[in-house]
Steps between C-alpha positions, in 0.01 A plus 500: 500500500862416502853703465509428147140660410584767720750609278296491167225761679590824506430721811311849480514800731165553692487800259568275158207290677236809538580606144451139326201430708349878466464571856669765747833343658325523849237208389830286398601584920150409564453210291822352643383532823212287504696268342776481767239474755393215387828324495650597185853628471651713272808513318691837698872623387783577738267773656206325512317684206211265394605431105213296302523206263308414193292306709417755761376696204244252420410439812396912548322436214290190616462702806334820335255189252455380837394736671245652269298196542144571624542441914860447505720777717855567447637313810310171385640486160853550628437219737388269252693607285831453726508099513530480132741738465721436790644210340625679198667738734885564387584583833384295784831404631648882484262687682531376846830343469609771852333670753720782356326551182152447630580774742628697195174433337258599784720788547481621074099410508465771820712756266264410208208507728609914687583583076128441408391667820784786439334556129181502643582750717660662262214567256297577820718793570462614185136516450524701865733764326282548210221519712665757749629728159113489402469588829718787507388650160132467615602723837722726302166556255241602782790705674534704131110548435458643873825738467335604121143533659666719811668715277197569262306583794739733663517644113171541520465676840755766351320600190199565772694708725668676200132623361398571863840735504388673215162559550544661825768685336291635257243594759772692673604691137116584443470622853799724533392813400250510695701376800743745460246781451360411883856473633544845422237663587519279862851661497391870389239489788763441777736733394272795458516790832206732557625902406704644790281826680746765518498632864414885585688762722421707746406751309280317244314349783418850621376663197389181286364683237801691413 
């Protein structure tokens, strides 16, 4: 395609792409890809952004038709798919015009590549935190039943001890009396002294009847 029908086609943002087409932005990447591996080049801006023509729309589309044929896989149907398509390409003289830019290009296709395996990684870390809170509240759960089950057992052990206590107290208040009775009569016994004989003089001892 020449200069001139390059300007009549408008170019779209991987995103514009996804959002025409119905798919995530990361099957535009994808999509792309395969493309570029089999010789097709892209139109890029100053940055080397991929932007997409009319015609690189349609040819996404004859891709996905493609590739939902009965024994046809997604890298055949972007080969075959390539030839016819590489010839309508807007940009076959601006992609590799410098070793510059198709350093530039490898170098943005590595960021693209670590920002899918970033939000993977993201999402994975994620799932790990909700997991560990699950975690957490399960632990803090168990730990809460034991501490209640503890406590209504020790609860339990006091109300047992507590009517012991007052049994044997009331054993003590029924026995008393009787206790007290024996502790002073025990007490009466030891004090109590046999009657003193009063001694006799001389003189009683010699007439004894007097």
């Amino acid at each position: 395609m020449d200069e001139l029908q390059t300007e009549y086609e408008r170019m779209y943002s991987p995103g514009e792409v996804a959002l025409h087409i119905e798919i995530e932005r990361q099957t535009v990447t994808k999509y792309a890809r395969l493309f570029e591996n089999n010789g097709y080049n892209f139109h890029k801006d100053e940055k080397g952004n991929r932007l997409y023509s009319d015609t690189n729309v349609l040819m996404f589309k004859d891709l996905i038709n493609k590739r939902n044929k009965p024994g046809m896989t997604l890298e055949a149907a972007a080969k075959s798919l390539t030839d016819i398509y590489k010839s309508k390409s807007v940009t076959d003289t601006v992609s590799n015009d410098s070793d510059e830019k198709a350093n530039y290009a490898a170098i943005m296709e590595k960021l693209e590549s670590l920002e899918e395996k970033f939000n993977e990684q993201k999402e994975f870390n994620k799932n790990l935190v909700l997991e560990l809170q699950a975690s957490e509240k399960r632990t803090k759960t168990l730990i809460n039943n034991k501490v209640e089950s503890m406590q209504q057992s020790l609860s339990e052990h006091d109300r047992i001890r507590q009517e012991q206590l007052e049994k044997d107290l009331e054993r003590y208040r029924l026995a008393a009396p009787e206790i007290e009775e024996e502790a002073a009569e025990e007490v009466a016994a030891t004090t109590e002294q046999p009657p003193k004989k009063e001694k006799k003089g001389w003189m009683d001892k010699l007439w004894p009847f007097s």
